[in-house]
Kinemage of the C-alpha trace (Angstrom):
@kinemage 1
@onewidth
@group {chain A} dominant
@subgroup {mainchain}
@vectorlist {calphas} color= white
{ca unk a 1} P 26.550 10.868 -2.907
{ca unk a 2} L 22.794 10.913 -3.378
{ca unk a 3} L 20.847 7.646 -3.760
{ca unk a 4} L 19.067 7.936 -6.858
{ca unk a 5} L 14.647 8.252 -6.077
{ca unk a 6} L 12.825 4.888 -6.893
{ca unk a 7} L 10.445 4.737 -9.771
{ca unk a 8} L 6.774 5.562 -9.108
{ca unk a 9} L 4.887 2.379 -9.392
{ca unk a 10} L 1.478 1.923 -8.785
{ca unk a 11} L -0.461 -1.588 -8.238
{ca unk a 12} L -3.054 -3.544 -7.986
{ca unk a 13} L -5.110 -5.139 -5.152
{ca unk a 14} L -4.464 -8.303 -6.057
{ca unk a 15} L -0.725 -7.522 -5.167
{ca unk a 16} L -1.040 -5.177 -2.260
{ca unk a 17} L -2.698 -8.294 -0.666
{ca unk a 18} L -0.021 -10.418 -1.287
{ca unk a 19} L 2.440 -8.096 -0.309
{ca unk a 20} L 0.628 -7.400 3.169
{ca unk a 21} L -0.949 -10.673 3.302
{ca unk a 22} L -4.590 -9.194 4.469
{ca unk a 23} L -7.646 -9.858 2.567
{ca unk a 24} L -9.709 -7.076 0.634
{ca unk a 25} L -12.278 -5.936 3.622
{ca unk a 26} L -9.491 -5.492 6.334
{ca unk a 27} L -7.274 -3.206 4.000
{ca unk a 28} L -10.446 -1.040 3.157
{ca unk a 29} L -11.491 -1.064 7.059
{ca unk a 30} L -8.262 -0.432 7.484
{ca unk a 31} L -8.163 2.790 5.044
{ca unk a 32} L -11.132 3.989 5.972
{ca unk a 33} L -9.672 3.913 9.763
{ca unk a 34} L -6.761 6.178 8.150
{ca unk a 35} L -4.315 3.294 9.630
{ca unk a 36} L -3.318 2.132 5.719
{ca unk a 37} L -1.960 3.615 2.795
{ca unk a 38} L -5.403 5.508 0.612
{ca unk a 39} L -5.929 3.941 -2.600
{ca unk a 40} L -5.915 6.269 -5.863
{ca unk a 41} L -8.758 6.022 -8.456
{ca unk a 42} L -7.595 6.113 -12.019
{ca unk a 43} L -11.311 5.169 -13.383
{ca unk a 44} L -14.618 4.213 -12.099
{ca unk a 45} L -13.143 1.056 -11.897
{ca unk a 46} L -9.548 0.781 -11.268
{ca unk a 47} L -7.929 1.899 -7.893
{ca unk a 48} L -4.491 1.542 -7.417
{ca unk a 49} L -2.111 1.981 -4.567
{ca unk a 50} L 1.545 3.885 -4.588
{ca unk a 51} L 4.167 0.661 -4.143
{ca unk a 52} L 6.477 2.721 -1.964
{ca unk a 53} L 3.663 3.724 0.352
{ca unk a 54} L 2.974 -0.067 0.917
{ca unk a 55} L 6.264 -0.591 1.164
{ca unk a 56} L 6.810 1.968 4.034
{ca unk a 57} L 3.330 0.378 5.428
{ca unk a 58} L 5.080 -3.073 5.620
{ca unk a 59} L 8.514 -1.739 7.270
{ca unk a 60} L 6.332 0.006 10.071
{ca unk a 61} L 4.054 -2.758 10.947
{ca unk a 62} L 7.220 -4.737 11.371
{ca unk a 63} L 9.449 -2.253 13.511
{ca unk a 64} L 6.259 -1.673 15.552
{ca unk a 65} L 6.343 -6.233 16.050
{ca unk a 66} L 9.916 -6.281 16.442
């Protein structure tokens, strides 16, 4: 039986810092190290980040602790 594919959501950075619980300049330092999920632009104003990709982020960080 195949597990049905999650929706695509993307969000905000106000909630990938909550879910990661890192503040704004270490999650771009971060990116721009290639060690965190890229942010997508959708206007000269507005990035957004893939949910699932934070997610997966999340889950890694935590295996790699445990």
């Amino acid at each position: 039986m195949q597990v049905p594919a999650r929706p695509v959501r993307l969000i905000r950075l106000p909630d990938v810092i909550a879910r990661v619980g890192i503040k704004r300049s270490m999650i771009y330092r971060l990116m721009g190290e290639g060690r965190f999920p890229r942010s997508r632009s959708l206007g000269p104003k507005c990035a957004v980040w893939v949910e699932s990709e934070i997610d997966d982020w999340v889950k890694a960080v935590a295996d790699a602790l445990l």
